[in-house]
N, C-alpha and C positions, 0 to 999 in steps of 0.2 A: 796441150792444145785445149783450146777452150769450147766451151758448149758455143755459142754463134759461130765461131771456126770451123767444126765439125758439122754444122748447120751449113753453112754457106756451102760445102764440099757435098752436103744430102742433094743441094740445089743444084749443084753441076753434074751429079749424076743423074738427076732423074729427067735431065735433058735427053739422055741416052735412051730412054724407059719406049720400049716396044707394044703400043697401047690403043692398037686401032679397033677393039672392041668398046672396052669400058672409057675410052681417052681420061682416066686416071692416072696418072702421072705420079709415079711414084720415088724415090729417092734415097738410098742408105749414104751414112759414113760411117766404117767399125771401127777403132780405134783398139791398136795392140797396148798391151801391156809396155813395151818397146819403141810406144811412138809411131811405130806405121800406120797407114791409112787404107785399107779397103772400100773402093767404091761399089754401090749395086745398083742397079735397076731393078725396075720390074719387066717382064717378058712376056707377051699375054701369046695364046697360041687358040687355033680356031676350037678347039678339042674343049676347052678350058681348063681341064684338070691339069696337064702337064706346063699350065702357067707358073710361071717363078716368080716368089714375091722378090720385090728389092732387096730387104736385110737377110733373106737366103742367100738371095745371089754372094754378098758380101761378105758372110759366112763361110760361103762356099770358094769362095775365089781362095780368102785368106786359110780356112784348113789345109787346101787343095796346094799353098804355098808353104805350108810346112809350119804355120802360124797354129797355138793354142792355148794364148792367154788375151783375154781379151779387158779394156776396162772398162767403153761407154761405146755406143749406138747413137747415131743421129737421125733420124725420119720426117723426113717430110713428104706430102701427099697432097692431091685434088687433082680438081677436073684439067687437064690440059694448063699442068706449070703453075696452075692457079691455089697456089697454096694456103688460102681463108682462113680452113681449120685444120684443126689436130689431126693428122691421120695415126692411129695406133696399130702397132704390130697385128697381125693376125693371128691365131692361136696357134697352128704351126709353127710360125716362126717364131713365139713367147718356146715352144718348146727346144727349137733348135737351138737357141739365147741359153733353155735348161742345160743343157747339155755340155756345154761348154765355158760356161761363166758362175759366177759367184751370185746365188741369187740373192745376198743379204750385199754386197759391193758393186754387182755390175751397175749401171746407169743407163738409162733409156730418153736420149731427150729427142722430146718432140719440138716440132716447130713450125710455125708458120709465118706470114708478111708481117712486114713490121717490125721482123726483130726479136719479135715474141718467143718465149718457148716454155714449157715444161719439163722437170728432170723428176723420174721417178726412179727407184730399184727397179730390176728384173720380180725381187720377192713382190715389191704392191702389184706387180701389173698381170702378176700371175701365183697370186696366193696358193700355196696347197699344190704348188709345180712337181711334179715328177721328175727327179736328174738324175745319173746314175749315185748320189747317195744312196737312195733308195734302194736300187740294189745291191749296195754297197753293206748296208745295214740288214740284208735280209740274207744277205751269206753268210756274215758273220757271226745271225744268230741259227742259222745251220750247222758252224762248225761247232 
């Protein structure tokens, strides 16, 4: 699938996006290893903390379906549909991306009108990321 494919499908979910606070409007497409496609929204709630970003929801839909290999992200963001600029993951969701992806492989494309997009790693967009490596390497020099 290509980066504007997975872009156009950010755009059809964040039609879904539950946003009567901030009317941000937000949108994932996850894309498996396997070709599948996870859509997300955002979900905003009066509380705010218990709000779900879009590429959570997305995240969460596909683990929740037995999904865990992942190879690119699609994002798109603004005010009510109105996609101008770049919306980037929030640092949360750069973490839950840790957690489950390749941070020197996975892909994070941004997008906006126009056509337009950005493609970075998971590693530039979250240099010095915490993944279970980490722990991984910190058992190992216990054994």
């Amino acid at each position: 699938m290509t980066e504007p494919e997975l872009i156009e499908l950010a755009k059809k979910a964040a039609k879904n996006a539950y946003a009567p606070y901030s009317h941000h409007t937000v949108g994932a497409a996850l894309l498996c290893k396997n070709g599948k496609v996870f859509l997300g929204c955002n979900i905003e709630n009066a509380a705010y903390s218990p709000t779900n970003c879009a590429e959570r929801t997305a995240f969460f839909k596909a683990v929740s379906e037995g999904e865990r290999e992942f190879s690119a992200i699609a994002v798109v963001g603004g005010y009510e549909l109105d996609f101008k600029d770049y919306f980037a993951p929030c640092g949360v969701c750069r973490q839950v991306m840790a957690e489950f992806c390749d941070m020197s492989t996975f892909k994070v494309i941004l997008g906006k009108n126009g056509g337009e997009f950005k493609t970075f790693t998971l590693e530039e967009i979250l240099p010095f990321g915490f993944s279970p490596q980490n722990l991984k390497d910190r058992t190992e020099k216990d054994a």
